[in-house]
C-alpha positions in Angstrom: 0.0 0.0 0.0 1.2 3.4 -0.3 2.6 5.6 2.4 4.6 3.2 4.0 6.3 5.9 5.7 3.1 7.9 7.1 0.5 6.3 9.3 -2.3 4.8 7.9 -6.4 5.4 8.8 -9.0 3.5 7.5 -12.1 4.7 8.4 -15.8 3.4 9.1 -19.1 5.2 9.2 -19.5 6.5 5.6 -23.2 6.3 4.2 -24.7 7.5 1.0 -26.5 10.4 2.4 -24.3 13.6 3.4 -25.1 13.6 7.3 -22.9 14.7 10.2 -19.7 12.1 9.7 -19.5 12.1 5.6 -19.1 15.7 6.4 -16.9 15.5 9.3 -15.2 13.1 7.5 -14.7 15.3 4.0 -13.8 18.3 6.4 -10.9 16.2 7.9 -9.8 14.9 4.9 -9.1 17.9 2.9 -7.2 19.3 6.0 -5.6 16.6 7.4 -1.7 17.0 6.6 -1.1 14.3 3.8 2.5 14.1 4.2 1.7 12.3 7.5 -1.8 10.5 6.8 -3.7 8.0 4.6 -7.0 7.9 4.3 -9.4 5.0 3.2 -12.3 4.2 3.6 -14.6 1.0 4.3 -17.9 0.6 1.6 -20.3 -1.2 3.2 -23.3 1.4 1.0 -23.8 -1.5 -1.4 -24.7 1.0 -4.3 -23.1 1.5 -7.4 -22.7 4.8 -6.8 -20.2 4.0 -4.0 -20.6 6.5 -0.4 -21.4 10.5 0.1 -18.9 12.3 -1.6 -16.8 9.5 -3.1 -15.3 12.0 -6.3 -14.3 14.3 -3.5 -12.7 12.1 -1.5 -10.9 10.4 -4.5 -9.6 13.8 -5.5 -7.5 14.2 -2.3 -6.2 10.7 -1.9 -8.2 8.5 -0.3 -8.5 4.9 -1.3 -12.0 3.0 -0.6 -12.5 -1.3 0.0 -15.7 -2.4 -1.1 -17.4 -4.5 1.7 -20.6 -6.2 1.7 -23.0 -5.0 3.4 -24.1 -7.2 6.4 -27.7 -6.2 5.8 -27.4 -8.6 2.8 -25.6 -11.4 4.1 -23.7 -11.4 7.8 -21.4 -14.6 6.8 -19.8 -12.2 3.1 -19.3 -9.5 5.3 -17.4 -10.9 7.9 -15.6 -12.8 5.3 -14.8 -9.5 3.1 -13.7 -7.7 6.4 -11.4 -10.7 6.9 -9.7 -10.8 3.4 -9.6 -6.7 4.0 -7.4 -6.9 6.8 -5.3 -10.0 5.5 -4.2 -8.2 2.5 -3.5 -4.7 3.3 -1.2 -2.5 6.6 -3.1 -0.6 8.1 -2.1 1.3 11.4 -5.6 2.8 12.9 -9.1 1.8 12.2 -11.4 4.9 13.0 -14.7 3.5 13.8 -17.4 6.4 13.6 -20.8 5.6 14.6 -24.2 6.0 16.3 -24.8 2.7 17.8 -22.9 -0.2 18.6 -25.5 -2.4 17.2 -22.6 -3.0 14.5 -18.8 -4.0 15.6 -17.6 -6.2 13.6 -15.0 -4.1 12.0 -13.7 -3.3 15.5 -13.0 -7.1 16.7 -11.6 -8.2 13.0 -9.2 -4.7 13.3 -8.1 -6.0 16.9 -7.6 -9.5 15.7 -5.2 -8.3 13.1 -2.8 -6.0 15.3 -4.7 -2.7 13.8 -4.8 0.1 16.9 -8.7 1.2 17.6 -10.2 4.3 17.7 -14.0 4.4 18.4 -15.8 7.6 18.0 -19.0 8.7 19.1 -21.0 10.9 16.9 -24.1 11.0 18.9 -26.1 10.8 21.8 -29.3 8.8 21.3 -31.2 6.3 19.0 -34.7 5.7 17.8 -33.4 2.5 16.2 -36.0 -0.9 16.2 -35.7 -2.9 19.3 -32.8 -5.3 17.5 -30.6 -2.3 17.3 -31.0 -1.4 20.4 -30.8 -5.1 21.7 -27.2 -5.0 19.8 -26.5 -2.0 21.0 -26.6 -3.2 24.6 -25.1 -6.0 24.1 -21.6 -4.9 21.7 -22.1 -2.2 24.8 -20.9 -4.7 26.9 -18.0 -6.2 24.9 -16.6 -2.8 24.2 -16.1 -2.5 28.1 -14.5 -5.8 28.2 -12.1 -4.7 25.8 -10.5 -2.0 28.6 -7.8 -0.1 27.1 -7.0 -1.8 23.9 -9.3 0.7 22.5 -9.2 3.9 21.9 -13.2 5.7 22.9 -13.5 9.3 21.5 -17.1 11.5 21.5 -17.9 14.7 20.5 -19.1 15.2 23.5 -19.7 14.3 27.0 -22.8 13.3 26.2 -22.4 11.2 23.5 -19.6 9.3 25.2 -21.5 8.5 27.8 -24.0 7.5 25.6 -21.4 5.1 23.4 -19.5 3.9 26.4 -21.4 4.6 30.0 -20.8 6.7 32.7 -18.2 4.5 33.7 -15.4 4.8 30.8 -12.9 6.8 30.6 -13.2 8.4 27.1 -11.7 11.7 24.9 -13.9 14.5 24.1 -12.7 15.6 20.6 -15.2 18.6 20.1 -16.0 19.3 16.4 -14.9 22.7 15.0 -16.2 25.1 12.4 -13.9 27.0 9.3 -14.7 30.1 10.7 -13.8 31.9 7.2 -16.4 30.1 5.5 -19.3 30.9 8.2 -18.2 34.1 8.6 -21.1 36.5 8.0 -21.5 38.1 5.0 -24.2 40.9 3.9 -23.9 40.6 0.7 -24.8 37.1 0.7 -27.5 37.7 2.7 -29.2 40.1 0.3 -28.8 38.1 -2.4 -30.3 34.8 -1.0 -32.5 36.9 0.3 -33.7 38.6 -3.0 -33.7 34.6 -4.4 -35.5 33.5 -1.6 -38.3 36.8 -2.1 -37.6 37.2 1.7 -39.1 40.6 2.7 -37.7 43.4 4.8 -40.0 42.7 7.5 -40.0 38.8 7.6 -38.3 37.0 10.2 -36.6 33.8 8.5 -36.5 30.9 10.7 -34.2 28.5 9.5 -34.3 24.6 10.2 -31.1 22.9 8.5 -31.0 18.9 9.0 -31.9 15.7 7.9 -35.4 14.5 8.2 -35.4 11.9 10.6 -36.9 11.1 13.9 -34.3 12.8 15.6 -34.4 16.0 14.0 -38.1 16.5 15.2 -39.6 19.0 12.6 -42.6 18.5 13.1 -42.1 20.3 16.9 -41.0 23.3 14.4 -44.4 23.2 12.5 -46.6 22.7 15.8 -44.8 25.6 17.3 -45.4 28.2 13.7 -49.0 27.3 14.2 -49.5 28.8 17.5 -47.3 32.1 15.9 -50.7 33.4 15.1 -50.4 36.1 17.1 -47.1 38.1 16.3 -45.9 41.8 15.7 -43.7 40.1 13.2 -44.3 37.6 9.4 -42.5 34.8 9.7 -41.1 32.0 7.5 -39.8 28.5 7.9 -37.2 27.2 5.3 -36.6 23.7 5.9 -32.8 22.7 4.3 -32.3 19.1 4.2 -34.1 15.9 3.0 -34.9 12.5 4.3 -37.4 9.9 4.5 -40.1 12.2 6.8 -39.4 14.8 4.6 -43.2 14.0 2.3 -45.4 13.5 6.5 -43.9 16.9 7.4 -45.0 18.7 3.6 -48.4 17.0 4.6 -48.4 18.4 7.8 -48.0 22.1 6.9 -50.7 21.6 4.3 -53.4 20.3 7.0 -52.1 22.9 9.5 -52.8 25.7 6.6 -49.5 26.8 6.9 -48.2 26.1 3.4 -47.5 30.6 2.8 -45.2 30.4 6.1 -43.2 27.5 4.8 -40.8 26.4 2.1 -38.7 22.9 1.6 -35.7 24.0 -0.2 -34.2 20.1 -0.3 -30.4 19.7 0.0 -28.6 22.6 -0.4 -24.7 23.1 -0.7 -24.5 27.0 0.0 -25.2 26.5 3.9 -23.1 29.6 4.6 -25.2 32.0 2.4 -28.2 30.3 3.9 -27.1 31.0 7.6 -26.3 34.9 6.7 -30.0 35.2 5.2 -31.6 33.6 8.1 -32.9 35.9 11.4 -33.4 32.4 13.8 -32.1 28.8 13.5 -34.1 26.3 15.3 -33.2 22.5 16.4 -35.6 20.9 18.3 -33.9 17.5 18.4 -34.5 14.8 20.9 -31.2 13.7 20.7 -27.3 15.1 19.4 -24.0 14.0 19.8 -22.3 17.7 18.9 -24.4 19.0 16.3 -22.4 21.6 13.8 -24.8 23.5 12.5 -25.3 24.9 15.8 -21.7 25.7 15.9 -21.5 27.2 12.7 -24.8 29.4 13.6 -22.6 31.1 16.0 -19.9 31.7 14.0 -22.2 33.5 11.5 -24.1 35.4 14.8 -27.3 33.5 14.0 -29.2 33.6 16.9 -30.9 29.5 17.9 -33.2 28.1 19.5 -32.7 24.2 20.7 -33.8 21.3 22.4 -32.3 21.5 25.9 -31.8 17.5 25.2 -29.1 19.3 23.1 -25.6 19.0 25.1 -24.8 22.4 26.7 -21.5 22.2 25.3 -22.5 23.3 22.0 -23.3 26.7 23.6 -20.1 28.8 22.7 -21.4 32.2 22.9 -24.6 32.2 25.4 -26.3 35.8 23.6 -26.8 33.5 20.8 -28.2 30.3 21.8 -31.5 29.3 23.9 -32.2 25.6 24.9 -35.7 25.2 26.1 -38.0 21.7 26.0 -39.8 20.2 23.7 -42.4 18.5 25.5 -46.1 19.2 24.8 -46.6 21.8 27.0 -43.7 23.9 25.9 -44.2 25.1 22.4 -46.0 28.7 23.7 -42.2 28.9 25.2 -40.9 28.8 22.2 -43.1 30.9 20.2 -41.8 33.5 22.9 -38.7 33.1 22.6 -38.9 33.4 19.2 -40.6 36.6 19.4 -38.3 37.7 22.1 -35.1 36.9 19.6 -37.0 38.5 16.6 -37.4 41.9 18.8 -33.8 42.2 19.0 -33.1 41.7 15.8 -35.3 44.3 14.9 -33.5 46.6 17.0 -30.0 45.7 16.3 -27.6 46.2 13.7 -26.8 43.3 11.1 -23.7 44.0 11.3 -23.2 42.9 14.4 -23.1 39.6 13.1 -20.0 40.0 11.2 -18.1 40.0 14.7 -19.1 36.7 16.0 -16.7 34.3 14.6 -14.0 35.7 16.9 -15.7 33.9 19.8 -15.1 30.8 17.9 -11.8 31.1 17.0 -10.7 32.4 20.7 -12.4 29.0 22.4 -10.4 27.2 20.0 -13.3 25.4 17.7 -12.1 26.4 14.5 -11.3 24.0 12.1 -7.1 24.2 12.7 -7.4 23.3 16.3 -9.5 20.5 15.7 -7.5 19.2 13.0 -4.0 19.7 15.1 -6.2 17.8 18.2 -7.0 14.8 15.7 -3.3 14.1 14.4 -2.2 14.6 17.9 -4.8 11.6 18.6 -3.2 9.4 15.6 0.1 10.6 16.4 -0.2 9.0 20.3 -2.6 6.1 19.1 0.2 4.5 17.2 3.0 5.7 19.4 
C-alpha cells in the first residue's frame, strides 16, 4: 500500500446520504496534513454509486474497500472484512458511529494487530428494538475490551451515551472553518432577494436531515401557535430524508403552506445562515451537532432542544435551549418573538463579529485538526 512511511487510517461510518460524519469526514480529509496520513475508507453502501462524496474524496487521496453489506448477508461481510485486513497495513481503524448495534469491523481490526479508535457521533437512537438489543449487548464487549481501544465522542454526552458513565473516554469537540461561516451581507441580500424574503420577515431557519431525531414536526406545531405576532414569519426547511413527504403534509393540514418552504439539499449552507434571522433544532437527541456551531460563528441567533448538550453553547447571547415536551411550544413561540425583537432593533452587522468567539475558544477547524493528528500521532506511538 502506499505511504509506508506515514500512518495509515482506514475509516468506518461513511453512508450515501451527506449527514454529520460524511461531512466531518470530507472536512478532515481535505485538511488533514497528507505528508503524514492515509485515508481509506470501508464501503459497506452496497450501491453503485459507491458513499457520500466519493469523487471528492478520490480527488484528495483516499483509497476505498468495497465490503458487503451485512444487511445482505452477515457470513460475506465478515468474510470480506477478513480478506480486507489479511491483504493490506493498516495502522488505525477509526470506527465512527451512532450505535454499537454493528462492531464487527472493530473485533476483525483488533484481531489483526490494527490500533482502535471508536468515535461517538451522537447521543441517542430511535433504532427498532434489534438495534437497540445489539446495542446493549456490543455495549458490553466494548467495556471488556478495557484499554485496547481507543473511545473518543464529540461530546460528553455522547460518550456516555457510546461507552457509559463508567469509561474513561476523549472528548474531541468538532470545529467550524470560521472563514467560510463568517457573516456576510452581501450574501445575505442576495439569498434573500432569491428566496423573495421581505424586509420585515423574520426567516427561521431549520437545517437537518429529516429523521426522527431532527423532530420537525415540533417546528411546524410551534409556527401554528405564531398566530399572534408583531412580526411575518417564514420556515425554510434545508435538508431531506425519509419524513421529509409526513412533514409537507403536515404544513398543508395545519394551513401553513405561505409560512413554509422545503428547499431540499442545499450546498450554499453559509449564504443560507447569513439570510436567516433564527435557526431552530428541536432534536431529541445530538451527539455535537455543527450546525449549531457554525450558527454562531455567522451570529445567527438558535433556539434548541435543551436534550441538546450544553456544550455546544459557545457564545450564550446567541443560543436558547428550552424543552420540547407538549406543553412547551408557547415557550418557544416566545422566545422566538423575544429573539425576533432584537433583531429588529439591532444592527446586522453585528453579526460579522461573532466568529471571533469561535476562533478564541479554539473550535475552529485548525485546532481540531491539530487535536486529531495529535490523537493518531499518540494512538500509534
Amino acid at each position: 500500500m502506499e505511504g509506508e512511511d506515514k500512518i495509515n487510517i482506514i475509516h468506518f461510518g461513511l453512508s450515501g446520504n451527506p449527514g454529520g460524519i460524511e461531512t466531518y469526514l470530507l472536512k478532515v480529509a481535505s485538511r488533514i496534513d497528507r505528508s503524514k496520513f492515509v485515508f481509506s475508507f470501508i464501503d459497506t453502501t452496497g450501491s453503485n454509486a459507491g458513499p457520500c462524496f466519493y469523487d471528492e474524496f478520490a480527488d484528495l487521496g483516499c483509497h476505498f474497500y468495497t465490503i458487503c453489506p451485512r444487511r445482505k448477508s452477515i457470513s460475506q461481510n465478515k468474510k470480506d472484512l477478513k480478506k480486507l485486513f489479511n491483504e493490506n497495513i493498516f495502522d488505525v481503524l477509526h470506527f465512527h458511529v451512532n450505535t454499537l448495534s454493528y462492531i464487527e469491523p472493530v473485533l476483525i481490526a483488533l484481531k489483526h494487530g490494527v490500533k482502535v479508535v471508536i468515535h461517538s457521533r451522537n447521543a441517542g437512537t430511535r433504532g427498532s428494538f434489534i438495534t437497540n438489543a445489539l446495542h446493549f449487548l456490543n455495549k458490553k464487549r466494548i467495556e471488556a475490551l478495557n484499554d485496547t481501544v481507543t473511545r473518543v465522542a464529540v461530546s460528553e454526552l455522547a460518550g456516555k451515551w457510546l461507552f457509559g458513565d463508567n469509561q474513561k473516554f476523549t472528548i474531541l469537540n468538532n470545529g467550524v472553518d470560521t472563514e467560510k461561516f463568517h457573516f456576510d451581507k452581501n450574501a445575505r441580500n442576495e439569498v434573500r432577494k432569491s428566496l423573495k424574503i421581505n424586509g420585515d420577515t423574520i426567516a427561521l431557519g431549520s437545517i437537518a436531515a429529516f429523521t426522527p431525531a431532527k423532530n420537525q414536526q415540533f417546528i411546524l406545531d410551534v409556527l401554528f401557535k405564531m398566530n399572534k405576532s408583531d412580526f411575518k414569519f417564514k420556515v425554510f426547511f434545508v435538508g431531506d430524508g425519509y419524513l421529509k413527504t409526513g412533514i409537507e403534509a403536515l404544513a398543508k393540514k395545519y394551513s401553513l403552506e405561505n409560512c413554509v418552504e422545503f428547499l431540499g439539499k442545499k450546498s450554499n449552507i453559509p449564504e443560507l445562515m447569513s439570510a436567516f434571522d433564527i435557526l431552530l433544532l428541536p432534536s431529541f437527541y445530538e451527539g455535537f451537532p455543527n450546525v449549531v456551531l457554525e450558527a454562531q460563528c455567522c451570529g445567527l441567533p438558535c433556539i434548541i432542544s435543551n436534550y441538546i448538550t450544553e456544550e455546544v453553547v459557545i457564545d450564550k447571547s446567541l443560543v436558547c435551549r428550552l424543552p420540547i415536551n407538549d406543553d412547551s411550544r408557547q415557550g418557544w413561540v416566545d422566545e422566538i418573538n423575544n429573539v425576533a425583537k432584537m433583531i429588529h432593533n439591532s444592527d446586522a452587522e453585528l453579526r460579522e463579529m461573532a466568529f471571533r468567539i469561535i476562533d478564541e475558544r479554539g473550535f475552529s477547524t485548525k485546532n481540531e485538526i491539530e487535536r486529531l493528528e495529535n490523537l493518531y500521532s499518540s494512538v500509534v506511538a
